[in-house]
N, C-alpha and C positions, 0 to 999 in steps of 0.2 A: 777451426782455430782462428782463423783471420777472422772469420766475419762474428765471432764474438768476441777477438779486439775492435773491430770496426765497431760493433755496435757499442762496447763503454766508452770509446771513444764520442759518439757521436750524441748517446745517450745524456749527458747533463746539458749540451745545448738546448735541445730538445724538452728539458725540465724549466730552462732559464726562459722561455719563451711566454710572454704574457699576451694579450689582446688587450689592445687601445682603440680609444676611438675620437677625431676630433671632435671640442664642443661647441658647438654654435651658438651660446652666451655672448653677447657681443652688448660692450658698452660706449658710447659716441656721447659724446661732450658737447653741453647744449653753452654757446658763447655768445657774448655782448658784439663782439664785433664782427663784423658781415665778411669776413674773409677768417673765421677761426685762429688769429695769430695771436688773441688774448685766453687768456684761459680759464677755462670752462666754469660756470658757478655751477650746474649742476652735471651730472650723472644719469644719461637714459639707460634703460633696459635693453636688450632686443624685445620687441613684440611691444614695445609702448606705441600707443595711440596716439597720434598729433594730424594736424592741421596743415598743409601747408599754405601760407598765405602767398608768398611768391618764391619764385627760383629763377636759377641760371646754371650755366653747365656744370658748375661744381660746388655753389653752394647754394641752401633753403633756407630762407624766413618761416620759423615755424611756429605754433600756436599750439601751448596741451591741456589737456582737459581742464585742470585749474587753472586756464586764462594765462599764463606764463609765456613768453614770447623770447624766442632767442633763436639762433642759427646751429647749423651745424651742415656737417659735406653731405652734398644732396648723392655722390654714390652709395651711402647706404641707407638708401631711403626707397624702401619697397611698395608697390602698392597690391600685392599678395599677404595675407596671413604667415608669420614665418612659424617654422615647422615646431617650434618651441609652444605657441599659442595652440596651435591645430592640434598638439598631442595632450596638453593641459584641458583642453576643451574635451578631446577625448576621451581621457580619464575621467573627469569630472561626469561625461554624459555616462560613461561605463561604472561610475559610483553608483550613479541614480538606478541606473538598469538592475542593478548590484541589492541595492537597498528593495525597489518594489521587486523584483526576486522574490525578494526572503520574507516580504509581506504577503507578496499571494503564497509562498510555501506555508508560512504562519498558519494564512488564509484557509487554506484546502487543509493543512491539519486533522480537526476535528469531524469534516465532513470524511478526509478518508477514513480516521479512528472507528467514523460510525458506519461505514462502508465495511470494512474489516469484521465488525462487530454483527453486521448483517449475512456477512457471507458463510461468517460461523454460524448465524442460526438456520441461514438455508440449508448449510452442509448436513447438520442436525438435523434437521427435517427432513431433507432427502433420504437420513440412512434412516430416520422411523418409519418415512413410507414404505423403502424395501423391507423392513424386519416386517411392517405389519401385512403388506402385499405378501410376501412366501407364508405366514401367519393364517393368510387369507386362503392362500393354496392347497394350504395344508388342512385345512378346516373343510373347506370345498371335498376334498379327496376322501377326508373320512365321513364325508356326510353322504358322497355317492357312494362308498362301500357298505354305510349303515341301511342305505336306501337299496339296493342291491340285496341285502342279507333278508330285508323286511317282504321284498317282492319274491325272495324266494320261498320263507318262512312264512307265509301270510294265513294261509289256512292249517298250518299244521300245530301243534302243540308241545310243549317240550317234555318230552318223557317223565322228567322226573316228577313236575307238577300232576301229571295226570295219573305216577305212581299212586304220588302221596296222597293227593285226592282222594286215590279211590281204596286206600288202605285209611284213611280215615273215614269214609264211608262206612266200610266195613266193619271194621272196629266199632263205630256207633251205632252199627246196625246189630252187631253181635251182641253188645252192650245193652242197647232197648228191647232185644230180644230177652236177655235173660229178666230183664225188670217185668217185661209184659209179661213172661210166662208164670213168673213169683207173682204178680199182682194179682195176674185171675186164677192161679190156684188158690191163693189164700181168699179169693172174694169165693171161691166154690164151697170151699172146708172150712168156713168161717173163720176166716185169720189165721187159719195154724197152718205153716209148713209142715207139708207133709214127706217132702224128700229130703 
């Protein structure tokens, strides 16, 4: 019971609590007069590029890219990249990385489309070798069974051929039998059947 008053109790701080974080934007005021006590005509950035032509302990003669010349307190005057510029460059180099990415993925595309398009035809082809290979197995096995049956049967004959054969022998022999014996009686008895 206490420690689920504790926890509503403790519970909306816990919701009130954000993450901050200092900016390092910083603006320094470029001025006419060599001790900064007049004020400022322009407005530098952090990470602006300048020149220094002279200094002393606390303040710079400065010079910026569009030839403009005025002072400012030389404590914030870095001669490192500040982290502002370094992550801007970052980005920028991580855009481009970004960009040719998506051009060579562009790029390979159509060669994998046709990679894919080949592996389906090899798969095809693999499974007709198998069907006609067992195909081939199976044709092999009935032609040594045919070869088998013929070495055993080779000089024998099949019954029934050699039945019928020899009842149609017969039969035509019985048949020329009766013609030949009607022909030469009647060639005996001058044409007349005499039975």
């Amino acid at each position: 019971m206490r420690f689920a008053l504790l926890l509503f109790v403790v519970l909306p701080y816990g919701a009130m609590a954000e993450t901050a974080y200092i900016t390092d934007n910083l603006r320094l005021g470029l001025h006419q007069a060599a001790d900064t006590s007049d004020r400022a005509f322009r407005t530098l950035d952090s990470g602006q590029e300048l020149e220094i032509i002279s200094r002393d302990r606390n303040y710079a003669n400065v010079r910026l890219p569009d030839g403009i010349q005025g002072y400012v307190k030389a404590a914030y005057l870095v001669f490192e990249k500040p982290a502002k510029l370094i992550v801007a460059e970052t980005q920028s180099a991580n855009e481009k990385l970004q960009q040719e990415l998506e051009s060579t993925k562009s790029a390979f595309a159509a060669p994998a489309a046709t990679i894919d398009s080949l592996e389906h035809l090899v798969a095809q082809s693999n499974a007709a070798l198998e069907d006609s290979t067992a195909r081939v197995a199976e044709l092999t096995a009935d032609n040594k069974d045919y070869q088998d049956r013929y070495g055993q049967y080779k000089y024998s004959l099949p019954f029934k051929w050699v039945g019928g054969a020899m009842f149609v022998c017969m039969l035509g022999g019985f048949l020329f039998g009766l013609w030949w014996i009607d022909y030469r009686s009647r060639k005996l008895h001058g044409g007349i059947r005499i039975y």
